[in-house]
One Martini backbone bead per residue (centre of mass of N, CA, C, O) as a GRO file, in nm:
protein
   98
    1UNK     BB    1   6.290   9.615  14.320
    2UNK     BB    2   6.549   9.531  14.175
    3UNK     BB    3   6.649   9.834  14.046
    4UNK     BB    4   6.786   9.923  14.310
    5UNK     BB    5   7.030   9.702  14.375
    6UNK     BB    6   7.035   9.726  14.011
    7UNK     BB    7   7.149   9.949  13.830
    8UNK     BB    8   7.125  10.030  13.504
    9UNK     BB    9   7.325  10.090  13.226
   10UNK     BB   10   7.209  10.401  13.179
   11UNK     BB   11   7.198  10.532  13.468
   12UNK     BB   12   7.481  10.574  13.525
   13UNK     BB   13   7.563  10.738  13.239
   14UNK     BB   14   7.368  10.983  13.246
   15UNK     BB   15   7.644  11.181  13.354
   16UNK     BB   16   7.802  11.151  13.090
   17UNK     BB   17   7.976  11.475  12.951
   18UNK     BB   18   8.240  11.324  12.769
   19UNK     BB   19   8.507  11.372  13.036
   20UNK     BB   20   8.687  11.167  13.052
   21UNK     BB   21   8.964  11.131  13.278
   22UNK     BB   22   9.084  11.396  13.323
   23UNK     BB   23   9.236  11.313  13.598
   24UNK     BB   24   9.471  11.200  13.417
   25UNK     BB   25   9.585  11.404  13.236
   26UNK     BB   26   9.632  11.602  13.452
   27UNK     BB   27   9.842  11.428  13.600
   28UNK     BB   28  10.042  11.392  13.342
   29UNK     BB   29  10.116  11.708  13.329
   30UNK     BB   30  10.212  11.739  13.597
   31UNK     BB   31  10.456  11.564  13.547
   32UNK     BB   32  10.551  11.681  13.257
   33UNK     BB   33  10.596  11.989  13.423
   34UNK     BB   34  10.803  11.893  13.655
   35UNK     BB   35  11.013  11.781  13.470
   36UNK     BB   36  11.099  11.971  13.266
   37UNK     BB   37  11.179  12.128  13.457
   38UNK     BB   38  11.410  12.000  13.625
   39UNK     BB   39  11.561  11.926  13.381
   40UNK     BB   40  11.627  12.254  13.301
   41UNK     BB   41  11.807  12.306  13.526
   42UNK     BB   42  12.083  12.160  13.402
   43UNK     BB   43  12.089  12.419  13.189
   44UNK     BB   44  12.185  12.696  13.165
   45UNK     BB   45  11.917  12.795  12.959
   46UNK     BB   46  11.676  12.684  13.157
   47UNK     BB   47  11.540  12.931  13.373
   48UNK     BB   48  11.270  12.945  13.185
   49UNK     BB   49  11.150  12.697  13.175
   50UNK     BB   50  11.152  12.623  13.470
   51UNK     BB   51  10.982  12.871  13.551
   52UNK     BB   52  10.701  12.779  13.360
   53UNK     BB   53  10.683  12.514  13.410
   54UNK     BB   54  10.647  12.497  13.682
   55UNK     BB   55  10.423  12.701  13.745
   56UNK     BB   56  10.207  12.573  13.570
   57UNK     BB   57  10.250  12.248  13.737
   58UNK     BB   58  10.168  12.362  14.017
   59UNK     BB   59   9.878  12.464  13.923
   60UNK     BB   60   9.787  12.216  13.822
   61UNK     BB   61   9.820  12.022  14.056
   62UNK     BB   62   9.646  12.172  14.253
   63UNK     BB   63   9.412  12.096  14.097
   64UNK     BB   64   9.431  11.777  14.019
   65UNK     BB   65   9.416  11.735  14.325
   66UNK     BB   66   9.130  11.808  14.367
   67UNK     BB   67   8.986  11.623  14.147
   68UNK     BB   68   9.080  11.352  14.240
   69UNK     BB   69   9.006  10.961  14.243
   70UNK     BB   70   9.295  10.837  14.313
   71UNK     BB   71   9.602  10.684  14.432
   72UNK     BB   72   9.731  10.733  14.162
   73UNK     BB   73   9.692  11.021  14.110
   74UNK     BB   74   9.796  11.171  14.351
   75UNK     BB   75  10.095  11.044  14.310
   76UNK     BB   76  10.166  11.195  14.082
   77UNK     BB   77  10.087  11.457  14.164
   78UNK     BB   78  10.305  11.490  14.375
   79UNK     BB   79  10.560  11.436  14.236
   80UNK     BB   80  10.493  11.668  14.038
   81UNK     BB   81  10.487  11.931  14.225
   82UNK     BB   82  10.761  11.867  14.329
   83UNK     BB   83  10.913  11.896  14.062
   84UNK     BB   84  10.786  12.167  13.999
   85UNK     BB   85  10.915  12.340  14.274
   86UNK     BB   86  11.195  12.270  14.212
   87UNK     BB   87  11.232  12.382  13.918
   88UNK     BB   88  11.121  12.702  14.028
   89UNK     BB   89  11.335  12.755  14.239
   90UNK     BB   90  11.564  12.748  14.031
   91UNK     BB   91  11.534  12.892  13.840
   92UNK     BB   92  11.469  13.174  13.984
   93UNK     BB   93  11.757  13.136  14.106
   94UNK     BB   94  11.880  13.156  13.807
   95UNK     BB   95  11.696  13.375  13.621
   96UNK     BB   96  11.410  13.353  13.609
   97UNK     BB   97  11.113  13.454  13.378
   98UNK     BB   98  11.343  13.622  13.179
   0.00000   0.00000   0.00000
């Protein structure tokens, strides 16, 4: 009954389905589809991209939150998040999305 208290290494990767890491890409996208708006509101022409930025940016976050598993992952989510949110709502602010 050892194997009960010490399970062997191909049980635990059994429901490996190779979708490594999903949960850290998405905190990173969405965190430079935050930035990206952010930074977009200081240019004159750029309230287009701060606006699909953006709002790309924050629904991803708010999926990558979902989906989350560590307090760093969190950490980026909520970050890229306020980014985006900051983004879209000056991109808006000066001449939407189109």
């Amino acid at each position: 009954m050892p194997h009960v208290f010490q399970p062997s290494e191909s049980q635990s990767q059994q429901f490996d389905l190779g979708a490594k890491h999903i949960q850290g890409k998405l905190a990173i996208a969405t965190l430079v589809l935050g930035l990206v708006a952010f930074v977009a509101t200081f240019f004159e022409g750029g309230h287009i991209v701060a606006s699909w930025a953006g709002a790309l940016g924050f629904g991803v976050g708010l999926y990558s939150q979902y989906v989350s598993e560590t307090t760093t992952q969190r950490s980026v989510n909520i970050i890229g998040i306020v980014a985006a949110f900051v983004g879209v709502t000056l991109g808006i602010a000066r001449g939407g999305f189109f």
